[in-house]
C-alpha positions as CSV (number, residue, x, y, z in Angstrom):
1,X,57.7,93.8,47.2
2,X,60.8,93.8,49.5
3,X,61.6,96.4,51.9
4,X,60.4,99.1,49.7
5,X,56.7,98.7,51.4
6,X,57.9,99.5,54.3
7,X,59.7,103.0,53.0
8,X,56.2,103.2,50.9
9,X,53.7,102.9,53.9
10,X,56.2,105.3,56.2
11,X,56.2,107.8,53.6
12,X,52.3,107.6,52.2
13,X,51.1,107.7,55.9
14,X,53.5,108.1,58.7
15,X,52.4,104.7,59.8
16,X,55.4,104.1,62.5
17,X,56.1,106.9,65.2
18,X,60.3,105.1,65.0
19,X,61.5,104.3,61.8
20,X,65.4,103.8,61.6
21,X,66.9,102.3,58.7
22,X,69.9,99.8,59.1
23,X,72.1,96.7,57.9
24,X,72.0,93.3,59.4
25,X,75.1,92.0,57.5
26,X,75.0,93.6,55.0
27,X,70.8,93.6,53.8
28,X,69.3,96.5,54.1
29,X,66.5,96.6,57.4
30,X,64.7,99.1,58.6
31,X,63.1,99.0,62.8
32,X,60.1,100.1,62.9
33,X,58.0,101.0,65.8
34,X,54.2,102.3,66.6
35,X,53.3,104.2,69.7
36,X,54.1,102.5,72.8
37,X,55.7,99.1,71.3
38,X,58.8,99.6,72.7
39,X,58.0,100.3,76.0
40,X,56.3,97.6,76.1
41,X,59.2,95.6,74.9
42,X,58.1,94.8,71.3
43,X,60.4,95.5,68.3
44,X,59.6,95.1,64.8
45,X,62.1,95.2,62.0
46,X,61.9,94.0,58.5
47,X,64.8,92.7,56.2
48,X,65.5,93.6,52.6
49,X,66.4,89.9,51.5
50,X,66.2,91.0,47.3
51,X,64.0,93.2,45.4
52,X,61.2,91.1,45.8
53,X,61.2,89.6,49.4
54,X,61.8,90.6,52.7
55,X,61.6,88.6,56.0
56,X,59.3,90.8,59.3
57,X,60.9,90.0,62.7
58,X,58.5,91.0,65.2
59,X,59.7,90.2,69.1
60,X,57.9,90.4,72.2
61,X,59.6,90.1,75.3
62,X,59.8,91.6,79.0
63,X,61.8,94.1,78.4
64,X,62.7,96.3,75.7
65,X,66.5,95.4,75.9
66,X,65.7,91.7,75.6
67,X,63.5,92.5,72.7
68,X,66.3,94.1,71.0
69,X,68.8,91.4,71.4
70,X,66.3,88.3,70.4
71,X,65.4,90.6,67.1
72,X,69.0,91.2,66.9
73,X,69.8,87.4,67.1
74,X,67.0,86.1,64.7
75,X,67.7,88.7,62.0
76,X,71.1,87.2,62.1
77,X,70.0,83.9,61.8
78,X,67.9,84.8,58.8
79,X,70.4,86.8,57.1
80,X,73.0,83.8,57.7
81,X,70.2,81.1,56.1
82,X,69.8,83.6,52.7
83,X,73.3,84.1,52.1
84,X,73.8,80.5,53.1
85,X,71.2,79.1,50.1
86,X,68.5,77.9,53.1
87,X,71.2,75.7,54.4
């Protein structure tokens, strides 16, 4: 289903209290964030990889700014393997 369940489930029910779309090299992402997760140095974000697929990169970590950067890091990482083929 891609990243379009994630607009779907936002829009149907206000599911996440943060929702921010975004790139990660170009694919489309979109954070999203329930009550209290990021205080509590959680992030979620999901990655539009095609029409059909998306990869979920959900962090948790001591801080919030920690969180951030390892989500930052892996969504790079899996952005760099789909463009890449899986190699």
């Amino acid at each position: 289903m891609g990243i379009d369940a994630q607009y779907k489930k936002q829009k149907m029910i206000h599911f996440y209290t943060k929702f921010e779309p975004t790139t990660i090299n170009g694919y489309p992402a979109v954070n999203t964030t329930k009550a209290n997760d990021e205080k509590d140095g959680r992030t979620s974000l999901t990655i539009g990889l095609n029409d059909h697929e998306s990869a979920d990169v959900q962090v948790i970590a001591r801080t919030p700014g920690e969180a951030k950067k390892i989500t930052d890091a892996v969504a790079k990482a899996i952005v760099d393997t789909a463009r890449s083929g899986g190699k």
